[in-house]
N, C-alpha and C positions, 0 to 999 in steps of 0.2 A: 504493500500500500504506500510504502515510504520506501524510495531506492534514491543514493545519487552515486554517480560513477566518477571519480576522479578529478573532484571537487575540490575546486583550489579557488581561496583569495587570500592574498601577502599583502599586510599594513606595514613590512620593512621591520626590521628589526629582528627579525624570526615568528613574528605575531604573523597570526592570523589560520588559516586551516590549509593544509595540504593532502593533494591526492586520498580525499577522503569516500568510502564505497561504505556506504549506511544501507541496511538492506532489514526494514521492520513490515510482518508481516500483518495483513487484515486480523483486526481483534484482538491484536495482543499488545501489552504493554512493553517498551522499551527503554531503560533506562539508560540515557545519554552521562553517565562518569567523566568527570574533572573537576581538576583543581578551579578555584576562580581563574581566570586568563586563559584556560588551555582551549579556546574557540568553539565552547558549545554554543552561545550566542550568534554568534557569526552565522553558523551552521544554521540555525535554527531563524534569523532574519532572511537568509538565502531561501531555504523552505517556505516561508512566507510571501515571495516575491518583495519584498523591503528591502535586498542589498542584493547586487549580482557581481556573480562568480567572474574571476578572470580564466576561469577553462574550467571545463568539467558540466557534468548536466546532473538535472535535481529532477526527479519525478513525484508527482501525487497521483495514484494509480497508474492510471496510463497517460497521466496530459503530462507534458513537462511542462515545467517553471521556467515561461516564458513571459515578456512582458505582452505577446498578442493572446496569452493563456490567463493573464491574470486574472480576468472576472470569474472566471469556471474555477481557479484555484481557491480565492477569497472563498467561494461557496462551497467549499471542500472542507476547509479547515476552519477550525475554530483558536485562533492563537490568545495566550495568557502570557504575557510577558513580566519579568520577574517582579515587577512596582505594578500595579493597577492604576491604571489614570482611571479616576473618578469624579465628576461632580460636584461638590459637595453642599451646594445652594440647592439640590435637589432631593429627590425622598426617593427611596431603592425602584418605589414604583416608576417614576418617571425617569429615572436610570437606563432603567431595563425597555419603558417603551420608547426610549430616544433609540437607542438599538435596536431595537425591533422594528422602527420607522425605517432608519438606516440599513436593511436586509428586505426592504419592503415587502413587511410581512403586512398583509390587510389588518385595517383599526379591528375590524370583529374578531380577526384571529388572536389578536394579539396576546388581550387579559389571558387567554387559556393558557397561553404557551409561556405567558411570563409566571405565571403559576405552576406549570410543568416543571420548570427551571428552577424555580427556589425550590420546588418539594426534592428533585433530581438533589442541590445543592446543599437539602436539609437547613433554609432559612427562611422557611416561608413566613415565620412569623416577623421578618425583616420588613413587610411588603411594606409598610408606612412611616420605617426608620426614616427620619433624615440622614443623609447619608455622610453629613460631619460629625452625626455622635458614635459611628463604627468605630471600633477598634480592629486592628489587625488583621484579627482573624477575620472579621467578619466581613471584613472590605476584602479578604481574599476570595471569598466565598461568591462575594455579589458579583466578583471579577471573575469567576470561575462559571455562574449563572451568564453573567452578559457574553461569556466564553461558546456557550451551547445556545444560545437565544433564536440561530439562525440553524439549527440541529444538522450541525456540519459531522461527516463520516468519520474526519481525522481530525485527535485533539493536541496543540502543539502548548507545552505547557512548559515553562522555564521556572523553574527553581519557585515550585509553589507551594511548599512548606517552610520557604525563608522568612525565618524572621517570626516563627510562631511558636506556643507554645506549648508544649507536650500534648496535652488536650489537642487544642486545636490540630495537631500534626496529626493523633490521629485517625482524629474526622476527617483531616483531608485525605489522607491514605485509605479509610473507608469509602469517600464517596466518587476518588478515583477509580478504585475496584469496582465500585458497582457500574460504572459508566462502562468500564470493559464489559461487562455482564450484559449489556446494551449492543455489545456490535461495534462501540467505539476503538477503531485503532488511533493509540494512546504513544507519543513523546514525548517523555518525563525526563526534564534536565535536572542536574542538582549534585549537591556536594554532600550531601545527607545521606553518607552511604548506607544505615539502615532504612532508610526511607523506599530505596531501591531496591532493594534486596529482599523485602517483607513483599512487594507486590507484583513488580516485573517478571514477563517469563525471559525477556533475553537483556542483557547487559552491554554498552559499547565503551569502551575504556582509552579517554580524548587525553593526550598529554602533547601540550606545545603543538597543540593543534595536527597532530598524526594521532590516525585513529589505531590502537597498539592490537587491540582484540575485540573481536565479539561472540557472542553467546552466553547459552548459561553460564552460572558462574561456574556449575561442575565442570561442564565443556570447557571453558576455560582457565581453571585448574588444572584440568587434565591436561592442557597444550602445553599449560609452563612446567610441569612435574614439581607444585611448589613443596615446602616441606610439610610431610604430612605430620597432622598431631595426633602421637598415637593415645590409647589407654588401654592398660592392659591389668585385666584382674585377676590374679594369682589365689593359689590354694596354698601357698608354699611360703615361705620366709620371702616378706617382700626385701627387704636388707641384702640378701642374697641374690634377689631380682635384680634390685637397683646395681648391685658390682658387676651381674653379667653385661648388662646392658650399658653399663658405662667403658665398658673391652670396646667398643663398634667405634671406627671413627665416625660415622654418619649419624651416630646418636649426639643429639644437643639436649642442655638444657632437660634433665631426667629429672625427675624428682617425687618422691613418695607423696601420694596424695591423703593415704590413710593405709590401715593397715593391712587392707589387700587389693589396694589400686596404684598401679604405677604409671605416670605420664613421660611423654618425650616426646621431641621433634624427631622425624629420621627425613634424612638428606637421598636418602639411598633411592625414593620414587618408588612406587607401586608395584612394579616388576619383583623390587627386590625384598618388599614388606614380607612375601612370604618364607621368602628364606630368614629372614629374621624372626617369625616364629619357629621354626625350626631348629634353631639357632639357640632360640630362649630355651624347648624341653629340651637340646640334645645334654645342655647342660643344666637340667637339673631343676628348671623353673617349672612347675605345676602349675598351668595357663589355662584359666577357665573361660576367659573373654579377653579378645584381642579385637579389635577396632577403631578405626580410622574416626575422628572427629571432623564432620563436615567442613568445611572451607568457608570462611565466611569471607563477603564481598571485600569487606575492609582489609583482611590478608590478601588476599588477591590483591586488589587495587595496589598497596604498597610495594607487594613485593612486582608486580608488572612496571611500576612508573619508576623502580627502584632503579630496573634495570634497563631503563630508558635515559638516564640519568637525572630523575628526582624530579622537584616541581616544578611547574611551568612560570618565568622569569616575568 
């Protein structure tokens, strides 16, 4: 639903996004990863038709992002940029039907859909706020609602849990989810790498504007062979666990969790995890559970941009 093929714009300096191939498919969410500067923005104003590429092409289904495409794109996409421009002389209602005038949606249509939208938004009871007594969250939420107003296929959303607070973050991560649950394919920028990782099905990981990987985060775990963290629960003297296991050069960082759980890093990659149990009984370790602790986004993400060389300048 979202592709671009070797997308490139340079603002000098080494800014900007290079040779980048995004490839998100219908209904799912995508989590756009980077530091601040590393050109998720950029990327995501290209997508939008708001800033064009110095080579490379940007698709929204099958139109690309052109300027004699831009009317059919605008109605395609629903964009939330990271600040909500807002109103603030006005009440969420008239918010909501200035954009909906703006999408010319007809006046009779309008009240239903802008109720659609808050109920979609979980602010319905917002409809008579003025819209300078919001706070935060809330003006996220309206901006999230004037987001769907024109009930566009694909949703391009920048960094829209910044800035809010735990509560709030995870309402907005519920009521992202449920827009997927709707048939919305979903581009979620952000630095909040649990925020990504709790809803997203595939992950793209933006440093200094090269895009390093995509997929899940297993998937991509799996391409880097990063150190897996083991736990291994023993029948046996864990003491005697912990001296075998400290023999391995590719064991890090061991350490007794209790009295019959042992943790470590091992270097050695999946291949060779099983010879490391083998390893433990040949000598002596009584190994009732051995297992890999999932990978989480935030290990990933470090240890990939680690070896890209670190954050984006």
């Amino acid at each position: 639903m979202i592709r671009t093929e070797n997308l490139t714009r340079k603002f000098g300096g080494g800014r900007g996004i290079f040779d980048l191939n995004l490839e998100v498919e219908k209904g799912t969410i995508y989590g756009f990863v980077g530091h601040n500067g590393a050109g998720k923005t950029t990327a995501i104003k290209i997508l939008c038709g708001l800033l064009r590429p110095d080579s490379g092409r940007a698709f929204i289904g099958d139109v690309e992002v052109l300027p004699k495409n831009l009317a059919k794109i605008k109605r395609s996409i629903g964009y939330m940029p990271d600040i909500t421009g807002v109103y603030d002389q006005m009440s969420v209602w008239e918010f909501l039907d200035f954009y909906g005038a703006a999408f010319k949606i007809p006046p009779k249509d309008r009240r239903k859909r802008i109720e659609q939208v808050l109920e979609l938004t979980h602010a319905s009871e917002m409809i008579d706020y003025q819209v300078s007594s919001l706070s935060r969250g809330m003006r996220q939420k309206i901006g999230l609602a004037k987001t769907l107003i024109h009930d566009p296929d694909v949703l391009i959303l920048d960094e829209p849990a910044g800035g809010l607070d735990p509560n709030a973050r995870i309402e907005m991560r519920q009521t992202i989810a449920g827009l997927r649950s709707l048939g919305k394919t979903i581009l979620l920028s952000s630095h909040i790498l649990p925020e990504l990782a709790s809803i997203c099905d595939r992950v793209g990981i933006l440093n200094r504007g090269v895009l390093l990987a995509q997929g899940t985060v297993k998937e991509i775990s799996a391409q880097l062979q990063e150190n897996l963290q083991i736990l291994v629960t023993v029948d046996s003297d864990v003491n005697h666990a912990l001296a075998v296991v400290q023999k391995l050069a590719d064991v890090q960082n061991a350490v007794i969790a209790d009295s019959e759980h042992l943790s470590f890093s091992f270097t050695g990659g999946r291949k060779l995890a099983g010879e490391l149990l083998a390893f433990l009984q040949t000598n002596g370790v009584k190994v009732r559970w051995f297992t890999e602790n999932e990978a989480s986004l935030e290990n990933v993400f470090i240890d990939i941009t680690s070896r890209d060389g670190g954050k984006a300048e």
